[in-house]
LOTOR-402802 format. One line per field, with one value per residue (C-alpha): residue in three letters; x, y, z. Coordinates in steps of 0.001 Angstrom, whole numbers, plus 500000, padded with zeros to 6 digits. Layout:
<sites>
residuo <- c(ALA;...)
x <- c(X;...)
y <- c(Y;...)
z <- c(Z;...)
</sites>
This chain:
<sites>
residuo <- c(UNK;UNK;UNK;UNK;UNK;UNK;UNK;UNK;UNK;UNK;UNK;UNK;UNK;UNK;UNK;UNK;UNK;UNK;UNK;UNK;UNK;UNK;UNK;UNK;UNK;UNK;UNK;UNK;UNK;UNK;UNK;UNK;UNK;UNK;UNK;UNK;UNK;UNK;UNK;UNK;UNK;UNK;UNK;UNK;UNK;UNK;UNK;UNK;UNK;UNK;UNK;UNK;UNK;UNK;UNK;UNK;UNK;UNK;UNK;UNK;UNK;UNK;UNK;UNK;UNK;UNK;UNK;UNK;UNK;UNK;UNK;UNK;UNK;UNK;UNK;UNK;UNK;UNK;UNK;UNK;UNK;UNK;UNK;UNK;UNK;UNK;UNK;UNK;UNK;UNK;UNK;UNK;UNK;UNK;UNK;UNK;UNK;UNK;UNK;UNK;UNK;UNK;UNK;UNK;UNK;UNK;UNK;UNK;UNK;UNK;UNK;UNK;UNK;UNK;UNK;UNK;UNK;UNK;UNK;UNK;UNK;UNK;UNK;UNK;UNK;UNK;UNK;UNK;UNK;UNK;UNK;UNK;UNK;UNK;UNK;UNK;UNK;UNK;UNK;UNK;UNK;UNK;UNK;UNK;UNK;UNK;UNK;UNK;UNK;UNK;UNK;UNK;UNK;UNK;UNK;UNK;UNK;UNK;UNK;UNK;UNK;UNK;UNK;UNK;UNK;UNK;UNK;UNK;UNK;UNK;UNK;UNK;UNK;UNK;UNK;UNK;UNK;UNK;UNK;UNK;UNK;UNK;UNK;UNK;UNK;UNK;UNK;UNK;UNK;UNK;UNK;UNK;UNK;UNK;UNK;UNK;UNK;UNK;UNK;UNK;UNK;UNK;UNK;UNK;UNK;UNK;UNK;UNK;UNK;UNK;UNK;UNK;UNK;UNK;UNK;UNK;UNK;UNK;UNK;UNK;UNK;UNK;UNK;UNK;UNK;UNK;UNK;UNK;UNK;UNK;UNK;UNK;UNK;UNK;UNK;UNK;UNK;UNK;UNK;UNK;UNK;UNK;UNK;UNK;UNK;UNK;UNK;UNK;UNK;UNK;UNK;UNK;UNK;UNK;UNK;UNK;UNK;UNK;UNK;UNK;UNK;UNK;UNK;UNK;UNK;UNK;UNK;UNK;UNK;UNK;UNK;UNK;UNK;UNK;UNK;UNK;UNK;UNK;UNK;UNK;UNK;UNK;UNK;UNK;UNK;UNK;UNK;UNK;UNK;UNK;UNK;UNK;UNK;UNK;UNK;UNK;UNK;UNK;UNK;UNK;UNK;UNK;UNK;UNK;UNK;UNK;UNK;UNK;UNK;UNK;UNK;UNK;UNK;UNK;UNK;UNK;UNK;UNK;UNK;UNK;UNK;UNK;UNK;UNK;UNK;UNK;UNK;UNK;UNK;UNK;UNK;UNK;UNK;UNK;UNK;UNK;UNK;UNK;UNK;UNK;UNK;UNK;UNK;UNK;UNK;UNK;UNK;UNK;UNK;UNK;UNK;UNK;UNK;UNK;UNK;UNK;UNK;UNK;UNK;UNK;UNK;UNK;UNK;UNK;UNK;UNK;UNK;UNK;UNK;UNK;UNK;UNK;UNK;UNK;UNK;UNK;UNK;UNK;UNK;UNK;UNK;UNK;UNK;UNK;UNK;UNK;UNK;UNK;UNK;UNK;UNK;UNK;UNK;UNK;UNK;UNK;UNK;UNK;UNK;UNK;UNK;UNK;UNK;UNK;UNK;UNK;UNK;UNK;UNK;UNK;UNK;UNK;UNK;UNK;UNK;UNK;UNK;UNK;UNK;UNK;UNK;UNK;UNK;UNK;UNK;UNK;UNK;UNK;UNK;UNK;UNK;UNK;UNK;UNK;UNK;UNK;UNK;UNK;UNK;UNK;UNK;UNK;UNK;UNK;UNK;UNK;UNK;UNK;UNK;UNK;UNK;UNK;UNK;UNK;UNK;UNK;UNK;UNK;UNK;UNK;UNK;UNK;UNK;UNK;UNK;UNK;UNK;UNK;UNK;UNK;UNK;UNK;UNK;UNK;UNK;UNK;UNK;UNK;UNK;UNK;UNK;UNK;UNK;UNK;UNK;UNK;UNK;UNK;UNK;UNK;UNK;UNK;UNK;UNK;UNK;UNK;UNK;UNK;UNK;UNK;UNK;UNK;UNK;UNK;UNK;UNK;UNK;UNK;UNK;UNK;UNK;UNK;UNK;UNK;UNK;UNK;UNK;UNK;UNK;UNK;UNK;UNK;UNK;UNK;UNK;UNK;UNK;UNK;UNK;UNK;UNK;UNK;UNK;UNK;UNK;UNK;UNK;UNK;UNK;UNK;UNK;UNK;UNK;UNK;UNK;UNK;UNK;UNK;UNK;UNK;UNK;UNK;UNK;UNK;UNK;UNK;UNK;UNK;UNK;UNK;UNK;UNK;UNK;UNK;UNK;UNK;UNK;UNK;UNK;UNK;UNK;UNK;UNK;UNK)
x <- c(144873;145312;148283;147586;150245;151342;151131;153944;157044;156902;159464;161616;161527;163271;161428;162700;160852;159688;158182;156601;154822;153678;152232;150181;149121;147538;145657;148092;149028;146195;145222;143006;140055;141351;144127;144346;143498;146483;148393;151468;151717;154317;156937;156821;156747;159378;161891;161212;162299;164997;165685;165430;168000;170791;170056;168737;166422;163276;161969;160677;156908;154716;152597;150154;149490;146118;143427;141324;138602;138073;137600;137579;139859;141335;144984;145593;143657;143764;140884;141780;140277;141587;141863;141337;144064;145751;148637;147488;150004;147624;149391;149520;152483;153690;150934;152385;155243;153446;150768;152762;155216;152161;150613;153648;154897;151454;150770;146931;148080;150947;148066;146892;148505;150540;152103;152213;155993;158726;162225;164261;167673;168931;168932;169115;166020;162399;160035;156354;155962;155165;151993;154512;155934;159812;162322;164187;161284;160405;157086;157986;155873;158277;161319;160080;159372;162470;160795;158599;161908;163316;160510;161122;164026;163371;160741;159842;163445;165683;166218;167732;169481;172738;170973;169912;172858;171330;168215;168960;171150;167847;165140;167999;167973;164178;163078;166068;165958;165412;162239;162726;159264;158280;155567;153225;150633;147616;144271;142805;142052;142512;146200;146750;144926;146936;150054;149258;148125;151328;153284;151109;152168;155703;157046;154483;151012;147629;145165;142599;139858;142139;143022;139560;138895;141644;140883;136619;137400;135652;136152;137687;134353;131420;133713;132058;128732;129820;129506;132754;134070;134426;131762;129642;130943;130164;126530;125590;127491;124891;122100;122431;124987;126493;129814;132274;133171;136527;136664;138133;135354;132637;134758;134306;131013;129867;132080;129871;126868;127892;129141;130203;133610;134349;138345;138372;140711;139522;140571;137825;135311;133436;134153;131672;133746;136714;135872;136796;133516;129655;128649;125213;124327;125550;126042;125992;127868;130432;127707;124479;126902;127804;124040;122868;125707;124913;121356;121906;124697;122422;120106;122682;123330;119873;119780;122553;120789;117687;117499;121038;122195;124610;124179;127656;130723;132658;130639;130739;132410;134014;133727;134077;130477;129277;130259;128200;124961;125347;125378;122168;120376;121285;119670;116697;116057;112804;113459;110610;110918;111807;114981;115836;115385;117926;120495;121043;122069;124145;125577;126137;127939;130136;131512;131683;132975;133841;137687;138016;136256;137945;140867;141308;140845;138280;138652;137998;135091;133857;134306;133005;129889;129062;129061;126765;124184;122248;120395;116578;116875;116002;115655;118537;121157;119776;120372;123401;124648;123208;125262;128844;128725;127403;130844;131103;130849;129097;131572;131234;134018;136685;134973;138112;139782;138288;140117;137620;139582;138980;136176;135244;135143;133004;130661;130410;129634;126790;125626;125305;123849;121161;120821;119523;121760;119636;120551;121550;119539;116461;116179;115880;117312;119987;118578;120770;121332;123573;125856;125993;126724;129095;131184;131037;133641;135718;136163;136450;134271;136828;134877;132275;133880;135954;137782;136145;139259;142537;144671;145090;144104;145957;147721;144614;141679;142756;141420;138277;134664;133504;136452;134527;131386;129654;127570;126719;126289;127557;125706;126074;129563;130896;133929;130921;128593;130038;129860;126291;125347;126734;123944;120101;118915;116457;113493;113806;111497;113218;112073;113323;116969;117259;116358;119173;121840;120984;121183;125072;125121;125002;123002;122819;124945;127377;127101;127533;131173;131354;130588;132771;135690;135862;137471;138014;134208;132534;134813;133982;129894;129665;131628;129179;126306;128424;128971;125235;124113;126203;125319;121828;122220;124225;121937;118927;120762;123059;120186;122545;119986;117243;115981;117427;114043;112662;109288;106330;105513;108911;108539;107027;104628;105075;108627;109822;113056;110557;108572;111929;112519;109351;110299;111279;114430;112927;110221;110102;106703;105301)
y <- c(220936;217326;216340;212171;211179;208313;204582;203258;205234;204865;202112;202853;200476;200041;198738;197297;199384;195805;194760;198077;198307;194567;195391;198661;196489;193937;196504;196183;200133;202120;206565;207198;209366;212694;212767;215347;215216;213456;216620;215866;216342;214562;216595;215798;211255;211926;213846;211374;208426;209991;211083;207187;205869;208361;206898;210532;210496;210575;211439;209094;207853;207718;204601;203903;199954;199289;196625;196758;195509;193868;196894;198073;200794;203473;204448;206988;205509;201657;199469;197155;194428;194888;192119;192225;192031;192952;195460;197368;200622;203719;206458;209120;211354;210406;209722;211225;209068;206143;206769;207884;204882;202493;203855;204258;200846;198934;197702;199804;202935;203442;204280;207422;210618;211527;207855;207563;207601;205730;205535;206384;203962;206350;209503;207904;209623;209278;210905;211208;208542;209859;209062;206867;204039;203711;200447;202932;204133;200795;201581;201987;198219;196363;197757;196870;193723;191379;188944;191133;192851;189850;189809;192985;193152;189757;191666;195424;196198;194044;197138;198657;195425;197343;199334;195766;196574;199757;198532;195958;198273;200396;197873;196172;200112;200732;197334;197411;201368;201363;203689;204312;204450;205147;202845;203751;201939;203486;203411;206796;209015;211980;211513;210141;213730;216016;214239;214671;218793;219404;217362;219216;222646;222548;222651;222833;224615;222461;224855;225403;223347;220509;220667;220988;217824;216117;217319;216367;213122;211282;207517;205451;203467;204848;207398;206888;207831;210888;214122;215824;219445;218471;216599;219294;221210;218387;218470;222074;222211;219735;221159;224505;224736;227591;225495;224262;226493;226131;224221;227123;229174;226025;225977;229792;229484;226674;228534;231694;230087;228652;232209;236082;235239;232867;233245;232081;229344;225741;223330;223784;224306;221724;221831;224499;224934;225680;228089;231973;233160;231568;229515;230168;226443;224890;220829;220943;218121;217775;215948;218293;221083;219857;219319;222776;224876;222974;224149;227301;227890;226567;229164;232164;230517;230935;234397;235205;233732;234745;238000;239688;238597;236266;232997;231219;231265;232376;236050;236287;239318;238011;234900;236748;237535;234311;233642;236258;235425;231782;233175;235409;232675;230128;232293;233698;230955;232734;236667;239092;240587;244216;242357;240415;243844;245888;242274;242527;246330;245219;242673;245642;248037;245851;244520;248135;249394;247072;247007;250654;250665;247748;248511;245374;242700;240072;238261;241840;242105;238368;239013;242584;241678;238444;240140;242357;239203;238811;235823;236540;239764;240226;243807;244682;242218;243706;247656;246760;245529;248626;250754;249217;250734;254304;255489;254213;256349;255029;253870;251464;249670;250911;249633;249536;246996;243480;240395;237701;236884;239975;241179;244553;242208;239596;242343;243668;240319;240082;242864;241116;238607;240565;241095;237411;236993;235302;232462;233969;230995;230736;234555;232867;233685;231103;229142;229353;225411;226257;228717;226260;223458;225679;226755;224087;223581;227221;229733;232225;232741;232681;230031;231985;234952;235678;238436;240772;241707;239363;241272;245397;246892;249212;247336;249693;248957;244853;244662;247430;245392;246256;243726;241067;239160;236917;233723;231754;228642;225091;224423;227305;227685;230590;231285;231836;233844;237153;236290;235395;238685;240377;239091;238993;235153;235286;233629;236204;239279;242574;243073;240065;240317;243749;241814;239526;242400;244720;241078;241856;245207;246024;248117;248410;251465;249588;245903;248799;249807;245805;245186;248293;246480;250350;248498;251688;253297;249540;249836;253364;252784;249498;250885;253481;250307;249085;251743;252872;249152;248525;252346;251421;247637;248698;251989;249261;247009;248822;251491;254014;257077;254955;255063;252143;251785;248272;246797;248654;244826;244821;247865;247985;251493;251375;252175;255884;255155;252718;255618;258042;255487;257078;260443;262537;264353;267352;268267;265479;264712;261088)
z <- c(611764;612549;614230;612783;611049;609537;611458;609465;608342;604321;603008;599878;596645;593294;590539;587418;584368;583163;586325;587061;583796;583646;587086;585404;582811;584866;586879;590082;589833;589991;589716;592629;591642;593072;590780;588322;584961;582221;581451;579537;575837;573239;574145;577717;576869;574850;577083;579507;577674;576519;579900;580717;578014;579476;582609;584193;587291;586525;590176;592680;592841;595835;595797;598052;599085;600113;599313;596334;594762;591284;588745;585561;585463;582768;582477;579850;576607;578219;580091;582034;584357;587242;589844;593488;595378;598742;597576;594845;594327;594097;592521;595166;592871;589294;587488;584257;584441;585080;582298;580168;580530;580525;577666;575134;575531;575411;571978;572291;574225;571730;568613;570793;570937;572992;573287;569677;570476;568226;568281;565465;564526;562743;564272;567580;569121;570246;568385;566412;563860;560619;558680;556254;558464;557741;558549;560926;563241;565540;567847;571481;572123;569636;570909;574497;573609;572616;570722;568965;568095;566459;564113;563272;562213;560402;558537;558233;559532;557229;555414;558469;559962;560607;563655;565181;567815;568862;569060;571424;573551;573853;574773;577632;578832;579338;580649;583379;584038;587848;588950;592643;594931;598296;599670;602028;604039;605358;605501;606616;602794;604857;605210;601899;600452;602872;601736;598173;599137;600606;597660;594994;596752;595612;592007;589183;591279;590811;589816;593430;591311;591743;595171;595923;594169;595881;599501;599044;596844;599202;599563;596239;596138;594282;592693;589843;590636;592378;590643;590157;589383;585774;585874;586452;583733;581004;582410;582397;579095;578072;579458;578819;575135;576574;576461;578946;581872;583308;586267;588401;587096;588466;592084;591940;591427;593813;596987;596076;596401;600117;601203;600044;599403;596271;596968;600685;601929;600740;603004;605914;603599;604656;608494;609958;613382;611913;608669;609632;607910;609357;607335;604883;604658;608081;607771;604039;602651;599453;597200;598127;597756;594323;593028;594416;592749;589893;589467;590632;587858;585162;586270;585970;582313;581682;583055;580639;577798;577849;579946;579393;575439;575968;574779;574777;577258;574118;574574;578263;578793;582475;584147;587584;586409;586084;589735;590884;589260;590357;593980;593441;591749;594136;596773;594767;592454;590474;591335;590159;586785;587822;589564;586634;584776;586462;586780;583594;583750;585873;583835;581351;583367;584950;581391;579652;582977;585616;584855;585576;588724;590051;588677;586629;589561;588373;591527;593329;590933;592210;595911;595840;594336;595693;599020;598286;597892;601311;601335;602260;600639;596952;596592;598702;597408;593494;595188;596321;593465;591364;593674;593164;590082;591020;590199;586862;583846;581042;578244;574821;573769;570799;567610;565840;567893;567270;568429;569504;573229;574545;576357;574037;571174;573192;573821;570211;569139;571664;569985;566639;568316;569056;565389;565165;561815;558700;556692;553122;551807;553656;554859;558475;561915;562965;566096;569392;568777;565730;567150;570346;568156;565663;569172;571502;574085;572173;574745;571976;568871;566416;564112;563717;562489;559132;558139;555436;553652;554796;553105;550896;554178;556854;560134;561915;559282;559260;563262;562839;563758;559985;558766;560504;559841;562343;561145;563731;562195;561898;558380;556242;554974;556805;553739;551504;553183;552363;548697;548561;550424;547291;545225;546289;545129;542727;545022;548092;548201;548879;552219;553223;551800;553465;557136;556268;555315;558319;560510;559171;560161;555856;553805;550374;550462;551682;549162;546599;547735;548260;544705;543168;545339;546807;550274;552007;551383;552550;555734;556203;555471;557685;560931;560996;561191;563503;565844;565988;566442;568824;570750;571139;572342;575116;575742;575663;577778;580372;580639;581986;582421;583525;587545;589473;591787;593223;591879;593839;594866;596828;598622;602159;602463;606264;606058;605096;603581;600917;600386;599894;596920;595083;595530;591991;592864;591070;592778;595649;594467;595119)
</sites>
């Protein structure tokens, strides 16, 4: 660790409210890039004004004074041109409060949520406006401003004239409410970032995607043009439609890639003389860091799209997992078939039976695996892989328990997936684009499920798989589907109309009990679909009785222990 510090000792400052805002609306405070992302809600602007008018503390900032350049920068939901200008404040801690602050009392920012705040005369308290403006709830902007609060209460507030005094005595309080800074001058980033690590470690935790961020920001110029950890996410979500990974789950997945351990310490990640573990990709900068884990993830998407059944994020049964395959794609970017064969098993057994073998750890499930991923060596890294889970016992999950955020129910509905589920109007398979499209950024696939019955049922029958039906669309209306599976239409052949029930796991056995409104005999008939669907997908894709061996192409005749691979344990014939 460094042992620079600061060249100046940072000088303390009070700021008026009035002055400090004016100065944020001009573009003279600005968020550097490596801040996190704005957090607070309604609840959180509101108890800090009202922390304001009773003349609380509202905590100091930590400003950072350096020369800028002219820019157009965002603060909350406002653009501003920013001048250039010798003492710009950088936000280096209290960004909330400062957005927040900016936003609710500028006549723009106030229209967006969460600065839509007002304050109400009578009740004597900040809150949401309604949808019906009243006399006695003034916008935040009018009661900053004083002459705009003349005309208000020569106008829309006449009604409420008799709360002019308290009015006044709130506007004096918020533009004179002293805010109490530290300022400090320096020019080296890498300070500025360590001070705002070893701020950001106390109180309220940043997430590790966020230090990251912070401690490989890089320089404040060109920012923009820089991919990012989010940034990354909003591309492969747009590349792939498999949604938007968490950025935890993309940091995961691009320190996996660089080495075996995806949960290592951070902040000499980048510093190959000083990281505890070699490192896989020596000199490797932030940015080329950044770009490779970005293809390689895109490639585990694709793995889990088109190879293993899963097509969203909302069906993944474990991120851990996604981790993993980003590290063995990034080092074997087009694997032979026979390893992409038993990956997939893989895939399988660690979702039906990963959490009893590693005892419910997903981050030992991420480190475990990932080091078992040797760059240079396909068919070992796949073996090894195979044989973390030579202890596991083959299981399915419970049929009867359905609830769409956890991972038995993710599974089941990868199984309908599989399905392809038909349009009940054209007879056609739903294209991957419309369940993308129907789930987007969800991390669950709650909109594209309905409940059978909602109500006449057992606490126990109400969660069962049969009282669910998936329809993976954005354009069909998913409240009506049901109905029209009652009824074949009048323009579908038979054979057709029985591909789009069984795409439903239904039969006509069980649109019969549907029909008779016998609830209890269409449960019974369709959890037996269910079940037996749902048996042989994860038989055909787990392949639990199937021989684990390498690709004959992979294996090297010269060597015995290749040859050993061949044997039958029967009979030890070749």
């Amino acid at each position: 660790m460094t042992t620079a510090g600061l060249d100046t000792q940072p000088s303390a400052a009070t700021y008026d409210l009035e002055d400090l805002i004016t100065e944020a609306w001009s573009g003279g405070v600005r968020v550097p890039h490596f801040q996190r992302d704005f957090r607070w809600g309604s609840q959180d602007v509101i108890r800090l004004f009202d922390s304001i008018v009773r003349g609380y503390p509202v905590g100091s900032l930590l400003l950072w004074v350096r020369r800028s350049p002219t820019q157009r920068i965002s603060l909350g939901s406002l653009e501003i041109d920013a001048p250039a200008s010798d003492n710009v404040l950088w936000v280096v801690d209290g960004q909330q409060r400062i957005t927040s602050l900016a936003n609710a009392l500028h006549p723009e920012g106030n229209q967006h949520a969460p600065f839509d705040i007002s304050y109400d005369l009578s009740e004597r308290e900040f809150v949401r406006p309604t949808t019906v403006r009243e006399p006695h709830l003034i916008p935040l902007p009018i009661l900053f401003d004083l002459d705009k609060l003349l005309d208000w209460f020569a106008g829309p507030g006449q009604a409420v004239s008799e709360h002019f005094p308290e009015a006044r005595r709130i506007a004096k309080l918020l533009r004179q409410f002293k805010v109490p800074a530290y300022l400090v001058k320096q020019d080296d980033e890498e300070i500025l970032t360590d001070i705002f690590d070893r701020m950001n470690n106390y109180g309220k935790r940043l997430s590790r995607a966020e230090i990251f961020s912070a401690l490989f920001a890089g320089p404040e110029e060109g920012a923009q043009d820089r991919l990012s950890i989010s940034r990354i996410s909003e591309r492969v979500a747009a590349r792939t439609g498999f949604g938007t990974i968490d950025d935890d789950t993309v940091l995961a997945s691009i320190l996996a890639r660089r080495g075996p351990d995806p949960s290592r310490e951070i902040r000499n990640e980048f510093d190959d003389s000083r990281r505890r573990s070699g490192a896989e990709f020596p000199g490797e900068d932030r940015d080329t860091a950044y770009t490779e884990g970005e293809q390689a993830l895109v490639r585990a998407i694709g793995f889990l799209q088109n190879s293993a059944g899963v097509p969203h994020l909302a069906l993944l049964a474990y991120r851990s997992l996604l981790v993993v395959l980003t590290r063995f794609f990034a080092h074997f970017p087009e694997p032979e078939e026979r390893s992409l064969s038993l990956l997939r098993r893989v895939y399988w057994r660690v979702a039906l039976s990963g959490p009893a073998v590693f005892k419910g750890s997903f981050t030992q499930i991420s480190r475990v695996l990932s080091a078992r991923i040797h760059p240079g060596d396909e068919w070992g890294s796949v073996d090894g892989l195979i044989a973390a889970m030579n202890e596991a016992q083959p299981s399915m999950p419970n049929p009867e328990r359905f609830k769409t955020n956890e991972a038995s129910a993710k599974i089941i509905l990868s199984s309908w997936w599989a399905l392809r589920p038909r349009s009940p109007f054209t007879g056609e398979p739903y294209d991957p684009q419309e369940l993308s499209t129907l789930l987007a950024d969800q991390i669950t696939a709650a909109t594209a499920v309905r409940r059978v019955f909602s109500s006449g049922l057992s606490p126990k029958q109400r969660i069962w798989s049969a009282n669910r039906i998936f329809v993976p669309s954005a354009s069909d209306p998913i409240d009506e589907t049901l109905d029209l599976l009652v009824h074949k239409p009048v323009d579908m052949d038979t054979s057709t109309w029985d591909a789009v029930l069984s795409s439903y796991c239904l039969n006509q056995e069980a649109m019969e009990h549907l029909a008779n409104n016998d609830r209890a005999a269409f449960l019974t008939t369709r959890q037996s679909i269910v079940t037996a669907e749902l048996s042989g997908f994860l038989q055909r894709m787990a392949e639990w009785s199937y021989e684990d061996t390498p690709s004959l192409d992979s294996l090297d005749f010269d060597d015995p222990d290749d040859l050993d691979e061949l044997e039958d344990p029967a009979d030890g014939s070749s």
